[in-house]
N, C-alpha and C positions, 0 to 999 in steps of 0.2 A: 504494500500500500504506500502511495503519495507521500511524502511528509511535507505539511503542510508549511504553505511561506511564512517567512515571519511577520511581513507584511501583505494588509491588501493591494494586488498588482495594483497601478495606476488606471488599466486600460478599462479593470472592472468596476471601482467604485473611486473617484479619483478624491470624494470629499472625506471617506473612509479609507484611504491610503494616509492622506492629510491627518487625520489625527491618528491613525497606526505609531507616524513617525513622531508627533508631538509628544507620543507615549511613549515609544522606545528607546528613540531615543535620550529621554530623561529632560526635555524641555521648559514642561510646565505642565500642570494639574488644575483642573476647575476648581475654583475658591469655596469655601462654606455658601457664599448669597450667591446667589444668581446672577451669570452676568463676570464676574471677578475671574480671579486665576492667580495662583501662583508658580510663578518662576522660581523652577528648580534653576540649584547651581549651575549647569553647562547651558541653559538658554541664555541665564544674567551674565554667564563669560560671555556669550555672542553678543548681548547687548551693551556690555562693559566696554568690550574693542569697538563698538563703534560711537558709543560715547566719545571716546578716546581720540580716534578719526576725525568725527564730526566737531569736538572740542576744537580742537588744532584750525582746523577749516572756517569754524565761526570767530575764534579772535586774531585769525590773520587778516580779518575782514576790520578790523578795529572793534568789533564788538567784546564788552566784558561781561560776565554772568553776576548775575543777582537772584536772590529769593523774594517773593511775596506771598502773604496768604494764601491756604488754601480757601478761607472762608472768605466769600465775598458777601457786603451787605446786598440784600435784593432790589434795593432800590437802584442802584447802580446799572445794572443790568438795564433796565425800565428808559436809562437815560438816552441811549441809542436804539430808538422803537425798529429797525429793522433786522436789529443786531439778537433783541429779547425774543420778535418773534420767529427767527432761526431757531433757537436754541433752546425755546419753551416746552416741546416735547418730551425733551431728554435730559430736565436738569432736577437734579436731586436738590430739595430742602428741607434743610434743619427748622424745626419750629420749638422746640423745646432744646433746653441746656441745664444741668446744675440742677433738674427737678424743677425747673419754671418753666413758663411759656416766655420765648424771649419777645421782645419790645416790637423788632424788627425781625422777620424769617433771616437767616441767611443762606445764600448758595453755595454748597459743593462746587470748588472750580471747575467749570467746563470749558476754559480759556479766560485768558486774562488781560483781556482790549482794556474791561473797566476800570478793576482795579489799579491797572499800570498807568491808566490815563491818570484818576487820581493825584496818583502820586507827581508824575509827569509838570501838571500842569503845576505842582510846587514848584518842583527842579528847573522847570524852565523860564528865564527871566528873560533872556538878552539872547541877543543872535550871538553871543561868544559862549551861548551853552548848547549850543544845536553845532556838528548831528549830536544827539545823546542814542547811542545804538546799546540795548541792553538784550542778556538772554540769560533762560531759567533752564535748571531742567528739574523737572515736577514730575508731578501723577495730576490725572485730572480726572471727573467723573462726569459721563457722558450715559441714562439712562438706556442700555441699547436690549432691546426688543430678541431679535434674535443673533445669543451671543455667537461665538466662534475663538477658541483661543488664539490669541494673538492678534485676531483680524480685525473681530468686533467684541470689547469688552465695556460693561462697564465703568472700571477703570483701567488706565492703562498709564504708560510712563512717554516721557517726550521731552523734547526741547521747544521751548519756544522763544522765538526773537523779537523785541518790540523797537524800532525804531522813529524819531522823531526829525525831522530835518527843516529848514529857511525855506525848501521851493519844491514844486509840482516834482520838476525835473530829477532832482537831486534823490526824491524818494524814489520813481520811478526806478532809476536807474542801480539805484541801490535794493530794490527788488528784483531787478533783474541780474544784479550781481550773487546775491547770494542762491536763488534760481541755478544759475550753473557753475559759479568756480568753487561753491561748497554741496549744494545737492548733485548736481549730475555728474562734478567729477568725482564726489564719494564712491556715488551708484557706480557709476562705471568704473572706477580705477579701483577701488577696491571693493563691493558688493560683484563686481565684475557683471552686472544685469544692465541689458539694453534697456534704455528709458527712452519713452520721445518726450520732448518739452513742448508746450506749447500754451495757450490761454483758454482759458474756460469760457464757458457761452454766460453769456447774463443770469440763466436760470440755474448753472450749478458754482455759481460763483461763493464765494465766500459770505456770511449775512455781513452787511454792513461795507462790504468792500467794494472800491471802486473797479477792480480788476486783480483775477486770480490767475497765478502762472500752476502749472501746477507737473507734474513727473508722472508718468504713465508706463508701466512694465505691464508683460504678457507676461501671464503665468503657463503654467504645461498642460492645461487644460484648454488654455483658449480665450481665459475670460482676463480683463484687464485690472490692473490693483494700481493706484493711486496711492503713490509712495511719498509724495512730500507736498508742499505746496509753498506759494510765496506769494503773499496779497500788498497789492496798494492800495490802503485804506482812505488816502484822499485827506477831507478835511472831518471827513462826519463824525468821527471820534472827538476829534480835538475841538468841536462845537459841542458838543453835548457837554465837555467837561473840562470848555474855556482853558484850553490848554494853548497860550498865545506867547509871543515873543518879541522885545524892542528891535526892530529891525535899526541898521546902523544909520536908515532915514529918520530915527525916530518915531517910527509908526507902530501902531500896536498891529501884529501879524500872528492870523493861524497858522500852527506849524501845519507839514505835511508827513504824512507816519506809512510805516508798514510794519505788517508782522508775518510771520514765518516760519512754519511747524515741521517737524519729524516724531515719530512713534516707532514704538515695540512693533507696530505694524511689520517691520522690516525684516523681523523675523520670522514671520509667516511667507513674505515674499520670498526669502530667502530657502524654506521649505520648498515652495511653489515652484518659483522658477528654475531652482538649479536640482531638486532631488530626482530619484529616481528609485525605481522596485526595491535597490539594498538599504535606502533611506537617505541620506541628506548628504551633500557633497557641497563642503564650506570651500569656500575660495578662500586658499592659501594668506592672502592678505590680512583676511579678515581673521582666522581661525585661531584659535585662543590655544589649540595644538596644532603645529603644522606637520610635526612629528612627532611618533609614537614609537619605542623601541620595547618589541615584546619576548620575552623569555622565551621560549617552549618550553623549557622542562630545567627543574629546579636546580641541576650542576650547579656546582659551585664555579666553574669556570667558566661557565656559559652566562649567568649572573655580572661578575667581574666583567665580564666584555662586555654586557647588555650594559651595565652603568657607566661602563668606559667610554663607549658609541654617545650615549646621552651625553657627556659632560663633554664630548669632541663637540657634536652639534652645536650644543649649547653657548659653547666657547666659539663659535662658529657664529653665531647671532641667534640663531634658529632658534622658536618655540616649543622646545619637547616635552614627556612625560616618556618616564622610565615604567614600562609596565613589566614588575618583575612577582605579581601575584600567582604564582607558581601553582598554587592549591585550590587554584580555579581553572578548569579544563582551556588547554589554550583556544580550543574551535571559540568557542565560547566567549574569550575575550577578545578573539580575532572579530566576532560577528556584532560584536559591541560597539567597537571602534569603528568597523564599517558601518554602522546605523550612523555614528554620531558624526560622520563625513571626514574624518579627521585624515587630511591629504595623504601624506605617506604613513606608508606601515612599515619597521625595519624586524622582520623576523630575526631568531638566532635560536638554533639549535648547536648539539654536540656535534652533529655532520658539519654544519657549517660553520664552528668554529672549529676544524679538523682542516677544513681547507679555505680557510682565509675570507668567508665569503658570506655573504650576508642575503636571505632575502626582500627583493624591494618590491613590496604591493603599492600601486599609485593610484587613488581612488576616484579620480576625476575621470582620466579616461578608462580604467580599470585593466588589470593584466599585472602580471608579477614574472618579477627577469631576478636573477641571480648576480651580486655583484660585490668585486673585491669591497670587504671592509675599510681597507685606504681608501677606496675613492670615494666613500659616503660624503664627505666634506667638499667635495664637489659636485659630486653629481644631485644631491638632494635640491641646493639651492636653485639650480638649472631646472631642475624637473621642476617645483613650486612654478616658479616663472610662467613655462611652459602649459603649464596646468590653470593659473590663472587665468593666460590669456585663451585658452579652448573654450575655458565657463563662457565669458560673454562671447567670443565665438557663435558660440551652440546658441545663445539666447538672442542674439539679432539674427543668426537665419531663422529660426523656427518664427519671430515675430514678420520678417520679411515674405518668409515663404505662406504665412498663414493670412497675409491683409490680401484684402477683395479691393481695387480701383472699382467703385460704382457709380452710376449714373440716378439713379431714384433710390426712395425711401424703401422701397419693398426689396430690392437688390441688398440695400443694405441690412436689412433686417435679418435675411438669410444668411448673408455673411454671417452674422453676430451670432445666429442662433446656432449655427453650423461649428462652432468652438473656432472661432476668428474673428478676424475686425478688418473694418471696412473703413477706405477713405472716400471720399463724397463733397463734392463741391459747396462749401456752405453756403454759396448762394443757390443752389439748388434747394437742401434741403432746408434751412431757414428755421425758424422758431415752432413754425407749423409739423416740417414734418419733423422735428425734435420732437415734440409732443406726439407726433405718431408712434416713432420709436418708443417711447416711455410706457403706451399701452402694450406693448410686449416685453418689458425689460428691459429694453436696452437703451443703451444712453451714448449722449456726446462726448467723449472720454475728453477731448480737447480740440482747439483748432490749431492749425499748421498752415506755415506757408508750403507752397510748392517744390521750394527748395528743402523742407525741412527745416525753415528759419521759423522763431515765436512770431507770427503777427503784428502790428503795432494798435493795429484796431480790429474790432469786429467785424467790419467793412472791410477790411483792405484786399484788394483785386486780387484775387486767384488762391483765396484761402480755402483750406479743404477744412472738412468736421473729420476727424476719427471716429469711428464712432463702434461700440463694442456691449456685451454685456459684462456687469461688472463684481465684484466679491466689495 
């Protein structure tokens, strides 16, 4: 009889493949309430290292991190009426505290426009304190209907960036900086996942925002994930909460703001787009192990070398873990570390420390070769490389090989339904047939230029809609 896979293939249940690996590989667990999760150890490594990334990326931008409440009063909220009614659905409130009913409810953060404004509008006196570029990284809570770990919780973890600046131009442009040289070179250089950038239609734009850029990745099913976003918020904020500045005319002036989000989302992308049947295959970059050195069998000589290979590596730059857990069947901890994507595998057994030689499992494109021990110290670092740049390889052809050029609403919808996505002249399809789309699920993921460039408007000549179903 069969023995059965450890995982559900993808081909047969792709959203039950999807939490096989959440589970096996040791990711996360749904929380006590509804909606929650906790992140086990080896998900909060993956979301550690791109902290880490993303940190580096948002203060080379001049940005510096700050903390604010999680509690926000509710009236705040109420001060940007397009901002409350986005966000009224899904917002958790406190009405009791301390065994009283408080004064005022307050809200669980669901984003922090108001509270920052608040503050803001103290900090900023004079055009010699603009830009004031601030960013957090928090938990926020968002009531969500139907959960999914990682994708839709709850609560979940993030960074967000609140910027304030003198002119239209200067926010603009400073949203459209952090847009690509900290979100899409992340994604790509190191998530190694094809994104396309582009601008949101009016309807799925951000509440309160004057214009949403926003990152769009194919996952291995078909459907599109919305991986980061970057709003120009205009002036609407900074009028609801007189957040103004002496311009060097002397004139009192609304500043111009944006803000700027990333999530734990990334790590379901990161399931989605790059996993396969053995479980997860982290991009070398990213991966909190880039190497793994495993025993086979408990010798005391075969040990010595297994830790001797680890501290070469290591000395070496590389990320390893010494797996020298002997009194655990090696299949066993070999099939472990394959769920949990971890790039190379450096076998050692008594045979192959008899003849100098090590085996090397490479999980990205999979297959196993036999190689002298001296050369680990070179060859690992080459292979990483090479293995990174395959991941996003793999993930912009399947996204190129799977988009439909269409000409109507109906063409596109089949696209979308069919596990791909469709590009479509946006003046073709229009606000109308977006709303067509919507009655089947599927939506405008973003607009593009023709070349692949973001837009500058809605209108602008020869803009296409993407348009996709979406998680």
């Amino acid at each position: 009889m069969a023995k059965a896979p450890v995982l559900t293939p993808q081909a047969d249940d792709f959203p039950r493949w999807y939490q096989d690996v959440i589970n096996k590989a040791e990711l996360a667990d749904n929380g006590p309430v509804r909606g929650t999760m906790v992140i086990r150890p080896y998900g909060y490594g993956l979301w550690e290292r791109m902290q880490r990334e993303m940190d580096a990326r948002i203060k080379a931008q001049g940005v510096e991190n700050a903390y604010f409440p999680l509690f926000i009063p509710q009236s705040y909220l109420t001060k940007e009426a397009e901002h409350v009614e986005g966000f009224a659905p899904e917002l958790a409130v406190v009405t009791h505290g301390g065994g009283k009913e408080l004064e005022e409810p307050v809200v669980v953060r669901p984003t922090s426009e108001t509270i920052i404004n608040d503050y803001f509008s103290k900090w900023v006196q004079s055009y010699r304190d603009l830009p004031l570029l601030i960013n957090q990284w928090a938990n926020v809570v968002r009531w969500e209907m139907r959960p999914r770990l990682f994708l839709r919780t709850s609560e979940f973890l993030w960074q967000e960036g609140h910027t304030a600046h003198a002119t239209y131009e200067e926010a603009r442009d400073f949203a459209a900086r952090i847009h690509r040289h900290v979100y899409a070179e992340f994604m790509e250089n190191v998530l190694a996942m094809d994104v396309v950038l582009g601008r949101k239609t009016p309807k799925e734009r951000f509440a309160g925002a004057i214009n949403t850029l926003t990152l769009e990745g194919m996952m291995g099913d078909g459907k599109a994930l919305q991986m980061g976003t970057s709003h120009e918020l205009g002036q609407n904020f900074a009028k609801a909460f007189d957040t103004r500045y002496l311009s060097k005319e002397g004139e009192r002036e609304y500043v111009w703001q944006t803000s700027w989000g990333s999530t734990t989302r990334m790590i379901g992308a990161l399931v989605m787009m790059h996993g396969d049947d053995n479980g997860l295959r982290v991009p070398p970059r990213l991966a909190p192990v880039q190497v793994v050195v495993l025993a086979i069998k408990g010798d005391d000589a075969v040990l010595a070398k297994v830790r001797e290979i680890g501290d070469r590596l290591t000395a070496a730059g590389l990320r390893v873990r010494v797996d020298d857990r002997t009194d655990t069947p090696f299949g066993r901890r070999a099939v472990d570390w394959e769920l949990k994507g971890v790039p190379l595998r450096i076998e050692i057994g008594p045979r192959d420390l008899e003849n100098g030689t090590a085996m090397l499992a490479r999980r990205i494109p999979g297959g196993k070769e036999s190689v002298a021990v001296d050369a680990l110290v070179e060859l690992c670092p080459k292979a990483l490389e090479e293995d990174q740049a395959l991941l996003l390889r793999q993930s912009r052809e399947r996204r190129e090989a799977r988009t439909a050029d269409v000409r109507t609403v109906a063409e596109a919808a089949e696209a979308a339904t069919a596990g791909g996505w469709a590009r479509i002249p946006w003046a073709d399809l229009g606000p109308e047939g977006e709303a067509k789309l919507a009655e089947q699920a599927v939506s405008v993921r973003c607009l593009v230029g023709e070349d692949g460039s973001v837009p500058e408007s809605d209108d602008a000549p020869g803009t296409l809609a993407v348009v996709a179903r979406a998680y």
